[in-house]
DOVOPA-280197 format. One line per 3 residues: number of its first residue (from 1); for each residue x, y, z of N, C-alpha, C, CB. Coordinates in steps of 0.02 Angstrom, whole numbers, plus 50000, padded with zeros to 5 digits. Glycine has a CB too. Example, Ala and Ser with C-alpha at 12.3 -4.5 7.8 and 13.67 -1.06 7.14 Angstrom:
1) 50660/49716/50390/50615/49775/50390/50660/49835/50390/50565/49776/50452 ~ 50642/49888/50354/50684/49947/50357/50645/50002/50394/50704/49970/50286
//
This chain:
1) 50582/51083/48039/50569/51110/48105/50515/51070/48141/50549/51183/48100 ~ 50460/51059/48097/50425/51026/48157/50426/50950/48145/50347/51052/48166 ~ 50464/50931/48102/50493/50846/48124/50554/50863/48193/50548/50796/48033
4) 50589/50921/48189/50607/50909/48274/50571/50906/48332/50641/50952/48297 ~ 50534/50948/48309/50484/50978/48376/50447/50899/48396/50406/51055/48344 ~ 50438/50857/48331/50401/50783/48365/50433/50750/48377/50359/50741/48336
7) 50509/50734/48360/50563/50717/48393/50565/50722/48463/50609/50748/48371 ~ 50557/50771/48467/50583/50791/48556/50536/50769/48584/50596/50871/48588 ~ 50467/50790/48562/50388/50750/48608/50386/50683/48628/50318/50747/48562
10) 50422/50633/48561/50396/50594/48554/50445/50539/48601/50381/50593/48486 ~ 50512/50588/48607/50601/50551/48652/50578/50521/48710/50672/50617/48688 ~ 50594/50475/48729/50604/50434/48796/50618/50483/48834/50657/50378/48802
13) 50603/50506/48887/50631/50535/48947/50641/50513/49009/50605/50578/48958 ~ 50662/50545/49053/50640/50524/49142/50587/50505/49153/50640/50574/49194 ~ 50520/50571/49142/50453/50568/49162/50439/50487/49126/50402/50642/49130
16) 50449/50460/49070/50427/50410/49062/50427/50353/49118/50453/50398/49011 ~ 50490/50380/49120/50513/50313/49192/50469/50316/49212/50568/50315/49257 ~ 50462/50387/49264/50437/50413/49322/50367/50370/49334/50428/50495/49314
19) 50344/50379/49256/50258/50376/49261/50270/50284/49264/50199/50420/49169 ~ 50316/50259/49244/50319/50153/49250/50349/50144/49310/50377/50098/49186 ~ 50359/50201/49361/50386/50165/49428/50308/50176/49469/50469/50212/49473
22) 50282/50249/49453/50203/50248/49488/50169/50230/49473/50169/50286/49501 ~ 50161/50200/49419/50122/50156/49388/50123/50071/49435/50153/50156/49307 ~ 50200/50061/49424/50215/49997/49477/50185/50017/49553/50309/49981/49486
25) 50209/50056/49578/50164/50071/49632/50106/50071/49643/50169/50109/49647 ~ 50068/50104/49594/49998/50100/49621/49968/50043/49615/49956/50143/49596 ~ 49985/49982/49562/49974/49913/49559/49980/49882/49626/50019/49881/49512
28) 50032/49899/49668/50063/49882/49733/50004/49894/49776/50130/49926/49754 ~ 49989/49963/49774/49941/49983/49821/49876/49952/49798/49938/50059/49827 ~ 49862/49948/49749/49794/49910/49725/49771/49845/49740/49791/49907/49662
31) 49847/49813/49740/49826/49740/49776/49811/49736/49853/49886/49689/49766 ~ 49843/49788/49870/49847/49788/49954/49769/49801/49957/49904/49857/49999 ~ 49728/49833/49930/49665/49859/49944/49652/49790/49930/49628/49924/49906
34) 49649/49740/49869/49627/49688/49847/49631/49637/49893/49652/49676/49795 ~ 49705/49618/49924/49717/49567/49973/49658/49596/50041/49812/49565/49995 ~ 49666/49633/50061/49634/49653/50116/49557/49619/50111/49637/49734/50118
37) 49528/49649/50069/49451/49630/50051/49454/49583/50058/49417/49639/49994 ~ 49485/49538/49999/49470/49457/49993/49503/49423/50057/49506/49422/49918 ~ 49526/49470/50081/49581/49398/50160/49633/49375/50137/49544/49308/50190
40) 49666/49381/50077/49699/49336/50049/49770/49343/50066/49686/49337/49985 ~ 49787/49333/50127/49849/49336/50143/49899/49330/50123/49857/49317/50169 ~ 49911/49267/50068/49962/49250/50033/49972/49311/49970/49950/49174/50010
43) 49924/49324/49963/49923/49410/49896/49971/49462/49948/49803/49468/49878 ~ 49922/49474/49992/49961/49541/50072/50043/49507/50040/49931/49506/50214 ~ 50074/49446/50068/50139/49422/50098/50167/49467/50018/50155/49313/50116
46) 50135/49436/49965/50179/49449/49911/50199/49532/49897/50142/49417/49847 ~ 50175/49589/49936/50164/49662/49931/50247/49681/49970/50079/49693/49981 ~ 50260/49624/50020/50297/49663/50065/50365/49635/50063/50267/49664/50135
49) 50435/49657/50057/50490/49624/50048/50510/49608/50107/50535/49654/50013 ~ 50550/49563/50112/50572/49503/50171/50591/49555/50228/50650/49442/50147 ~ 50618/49616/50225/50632/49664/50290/50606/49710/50316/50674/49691/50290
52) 50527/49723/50265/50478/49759/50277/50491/49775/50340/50420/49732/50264 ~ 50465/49841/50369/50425/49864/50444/50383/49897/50425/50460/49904/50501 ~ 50319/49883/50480/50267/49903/50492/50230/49928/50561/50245/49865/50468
55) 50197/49974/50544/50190/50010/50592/50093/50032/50593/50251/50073/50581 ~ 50058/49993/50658/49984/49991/50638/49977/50048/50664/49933/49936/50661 ~ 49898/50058/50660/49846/50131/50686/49875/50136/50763/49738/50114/50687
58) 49901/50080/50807/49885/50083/50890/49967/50109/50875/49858/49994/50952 ~ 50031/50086/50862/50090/50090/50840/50118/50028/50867/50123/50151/50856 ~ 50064/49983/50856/50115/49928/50849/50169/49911/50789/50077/49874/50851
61) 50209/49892/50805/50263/49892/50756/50312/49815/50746/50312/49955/50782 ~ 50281/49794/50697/50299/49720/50644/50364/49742/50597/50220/49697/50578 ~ 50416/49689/50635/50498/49716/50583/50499/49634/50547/50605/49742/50652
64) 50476/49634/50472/50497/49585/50434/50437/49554/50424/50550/49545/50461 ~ 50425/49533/50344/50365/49491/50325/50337/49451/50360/50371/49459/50280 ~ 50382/49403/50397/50335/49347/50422/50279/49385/50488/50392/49276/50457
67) 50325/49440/50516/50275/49453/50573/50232/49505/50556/50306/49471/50637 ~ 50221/49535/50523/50183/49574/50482/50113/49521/50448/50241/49607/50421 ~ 50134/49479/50410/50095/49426/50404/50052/49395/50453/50128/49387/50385
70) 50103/49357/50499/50075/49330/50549/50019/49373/50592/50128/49309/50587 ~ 50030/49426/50616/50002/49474/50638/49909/49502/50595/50066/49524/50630 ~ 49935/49518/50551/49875/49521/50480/49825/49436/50483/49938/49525/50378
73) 49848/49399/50464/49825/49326/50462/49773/49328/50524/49892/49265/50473 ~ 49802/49341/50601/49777/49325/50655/49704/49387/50632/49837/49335/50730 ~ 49720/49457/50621/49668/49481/50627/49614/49493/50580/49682/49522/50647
76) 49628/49460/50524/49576/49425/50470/49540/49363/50497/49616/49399/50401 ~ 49549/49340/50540/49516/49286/50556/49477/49310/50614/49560/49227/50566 ~ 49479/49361/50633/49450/49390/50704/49411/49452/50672/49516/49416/50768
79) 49453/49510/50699/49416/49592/50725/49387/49608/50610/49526/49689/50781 ~ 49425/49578/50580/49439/49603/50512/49418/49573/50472/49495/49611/50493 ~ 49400/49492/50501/49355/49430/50474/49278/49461/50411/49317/49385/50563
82) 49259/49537/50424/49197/49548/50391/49223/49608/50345/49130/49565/50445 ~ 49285/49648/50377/49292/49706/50348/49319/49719/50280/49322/49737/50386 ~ 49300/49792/50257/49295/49810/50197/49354/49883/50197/49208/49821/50179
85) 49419/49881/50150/49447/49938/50148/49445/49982/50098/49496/49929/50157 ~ 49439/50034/50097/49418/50063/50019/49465/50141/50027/49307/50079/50006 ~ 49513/50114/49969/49565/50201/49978/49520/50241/49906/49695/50190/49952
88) 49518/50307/49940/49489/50350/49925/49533/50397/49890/49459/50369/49974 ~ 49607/50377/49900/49632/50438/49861/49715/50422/49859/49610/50519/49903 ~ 49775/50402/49826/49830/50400/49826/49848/50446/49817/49850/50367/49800
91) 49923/50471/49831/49956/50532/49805/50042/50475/49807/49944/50623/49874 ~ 50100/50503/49740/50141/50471/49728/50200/50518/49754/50136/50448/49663 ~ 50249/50510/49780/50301/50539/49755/50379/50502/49744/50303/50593/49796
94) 50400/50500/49672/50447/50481/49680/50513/50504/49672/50439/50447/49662 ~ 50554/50477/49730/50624/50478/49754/50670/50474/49739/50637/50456/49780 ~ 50665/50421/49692/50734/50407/49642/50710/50340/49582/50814/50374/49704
97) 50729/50327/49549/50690/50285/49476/50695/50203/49531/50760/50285/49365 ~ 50697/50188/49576/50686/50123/49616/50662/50139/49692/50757/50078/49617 ~ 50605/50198/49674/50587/50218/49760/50553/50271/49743/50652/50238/49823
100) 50501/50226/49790/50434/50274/49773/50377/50277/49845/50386/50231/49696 ~ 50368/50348/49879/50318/50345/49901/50252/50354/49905/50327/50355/49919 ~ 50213/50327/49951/50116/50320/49917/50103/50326/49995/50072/50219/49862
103) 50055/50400/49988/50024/50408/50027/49944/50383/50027/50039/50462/50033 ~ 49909/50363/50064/49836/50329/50045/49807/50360/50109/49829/50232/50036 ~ 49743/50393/50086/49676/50409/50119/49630/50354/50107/49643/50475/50092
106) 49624/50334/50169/49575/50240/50156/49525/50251/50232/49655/50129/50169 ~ 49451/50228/50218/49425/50189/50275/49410/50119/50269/49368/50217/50296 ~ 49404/50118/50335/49369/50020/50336/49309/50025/50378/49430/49946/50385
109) 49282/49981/50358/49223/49985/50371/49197/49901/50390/49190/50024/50309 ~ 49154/49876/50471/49156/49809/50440/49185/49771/50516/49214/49802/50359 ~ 49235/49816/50538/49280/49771/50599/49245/49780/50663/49365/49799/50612
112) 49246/49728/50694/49222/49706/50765/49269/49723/50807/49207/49634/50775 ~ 49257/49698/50877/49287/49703/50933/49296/49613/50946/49239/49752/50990 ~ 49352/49579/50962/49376/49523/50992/49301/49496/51021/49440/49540/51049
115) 49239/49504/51049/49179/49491/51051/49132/49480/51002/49164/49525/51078 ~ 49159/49532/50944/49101/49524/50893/49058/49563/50877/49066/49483/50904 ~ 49062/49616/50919/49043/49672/50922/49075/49746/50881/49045/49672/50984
118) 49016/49774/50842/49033/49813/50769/49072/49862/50816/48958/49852/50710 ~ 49132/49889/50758/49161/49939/50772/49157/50016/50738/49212/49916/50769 ~ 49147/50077/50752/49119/50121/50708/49170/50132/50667/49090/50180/50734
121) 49170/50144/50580/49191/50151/50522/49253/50171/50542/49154/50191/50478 ~ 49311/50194/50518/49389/50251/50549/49413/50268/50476/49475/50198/50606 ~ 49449/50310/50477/49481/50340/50410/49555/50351/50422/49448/50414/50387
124) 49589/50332/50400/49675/50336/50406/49707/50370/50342/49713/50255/50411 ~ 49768/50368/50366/49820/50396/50299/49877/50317/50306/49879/50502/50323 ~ 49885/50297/50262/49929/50227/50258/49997/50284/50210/49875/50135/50197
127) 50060/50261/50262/50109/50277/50205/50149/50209/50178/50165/50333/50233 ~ 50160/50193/50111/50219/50176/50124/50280/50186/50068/50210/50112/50142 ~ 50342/50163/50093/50383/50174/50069/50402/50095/50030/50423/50209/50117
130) 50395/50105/49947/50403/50055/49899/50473/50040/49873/50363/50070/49848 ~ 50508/49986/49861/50560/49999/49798/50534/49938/49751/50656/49991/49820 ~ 50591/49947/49698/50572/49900/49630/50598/49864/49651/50589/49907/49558
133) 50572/49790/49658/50623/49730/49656/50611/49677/49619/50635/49702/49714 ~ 50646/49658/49539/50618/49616/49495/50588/49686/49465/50569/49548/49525 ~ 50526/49627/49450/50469/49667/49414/50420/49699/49461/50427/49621/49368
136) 50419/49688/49510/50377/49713/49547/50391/49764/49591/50355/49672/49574 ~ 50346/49793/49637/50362/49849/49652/50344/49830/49727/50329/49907/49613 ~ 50403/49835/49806/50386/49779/49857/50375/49839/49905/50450/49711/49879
139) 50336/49829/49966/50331/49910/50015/50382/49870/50089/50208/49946/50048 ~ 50422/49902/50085/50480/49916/50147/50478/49948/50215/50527/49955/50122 ~ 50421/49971/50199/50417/50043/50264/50337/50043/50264/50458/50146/50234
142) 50307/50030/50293/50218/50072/50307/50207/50106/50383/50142/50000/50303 ~ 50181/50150/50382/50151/50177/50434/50073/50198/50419/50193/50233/50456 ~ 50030/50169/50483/49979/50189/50468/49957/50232/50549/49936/50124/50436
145) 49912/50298/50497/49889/50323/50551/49812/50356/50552/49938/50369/50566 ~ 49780/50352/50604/49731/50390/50620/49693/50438/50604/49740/50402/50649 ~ 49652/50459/50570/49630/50518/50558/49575/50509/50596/49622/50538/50490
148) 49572/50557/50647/49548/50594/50690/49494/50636/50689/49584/50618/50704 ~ 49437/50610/50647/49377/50663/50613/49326/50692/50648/49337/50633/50562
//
């Protein structure tokens, strides 16, 4: 009896998946915090799959890596050139064993105005929507928005 009972504990299940697809995700999201800090654009490009859309704090809206990139690139070298992002809190949910969403509570702290001039701290909710591709885990969908404090 209780060599079944560790049988069953010990069985492969779903949740196993579950926990190696959010697991891939939050790696995803971890670099994004990482690329951001360091500027490292070419880290950002590698987060997002070739048809990505994106959607910033104002709602501007970037359909496909390169302009998402391009876009990011320009404002690391400007308003974002000093800033610092720091997520404070993920939450996972996933959708199906190749899709996964991550909600993120993040501020930045750090960004100027096109002058140079400091901008006060902001706090957002970043969503996005991930799938597996390869080994990695790529974000397809982001929206970021405002929190309003």
């Amino acid at each position: 009896m209780l060599f079944a009972a560790l049988c069953v504990l010990l069985a492969p299940t779903s949740h196993s998946r579950e926990s190696n697809a959010i697991a891939g995700a939050r790696q995803t999201i971890s670099n994004f915090e990482r690329a951001w800090n360091s500027h490292d654009m070419a880290l950002f490009a590698s987060l997002f799959a070739d048809d990505a859309d994106f959607v910033n704090i104002e709602g501007t809206r970037w359909r496909g890596r390169a302009a998402i990139v391009d876009a990011h690139t320009f404002v690391h070298k400007t308003i974002f050139k000093q800033s610092r992002l720091t997520i404070d809190d993920t939450t996972f949910k996933q959708l199906s064993p190749d899709i996964v969403v991550a909600r993120t509570t993040l501020h930045i702290e750090g960004q100027t105005t096109m002058q140079g001039e400091p901008v006060p701290g902001r706090k957002a909710i970043l969503t996005n929507v991930l799938v597996h591709s390869g080994s990695t885990w790529k974000i397809v969908v982001t929206q970021n928005t405002l929190i309003d404090s």
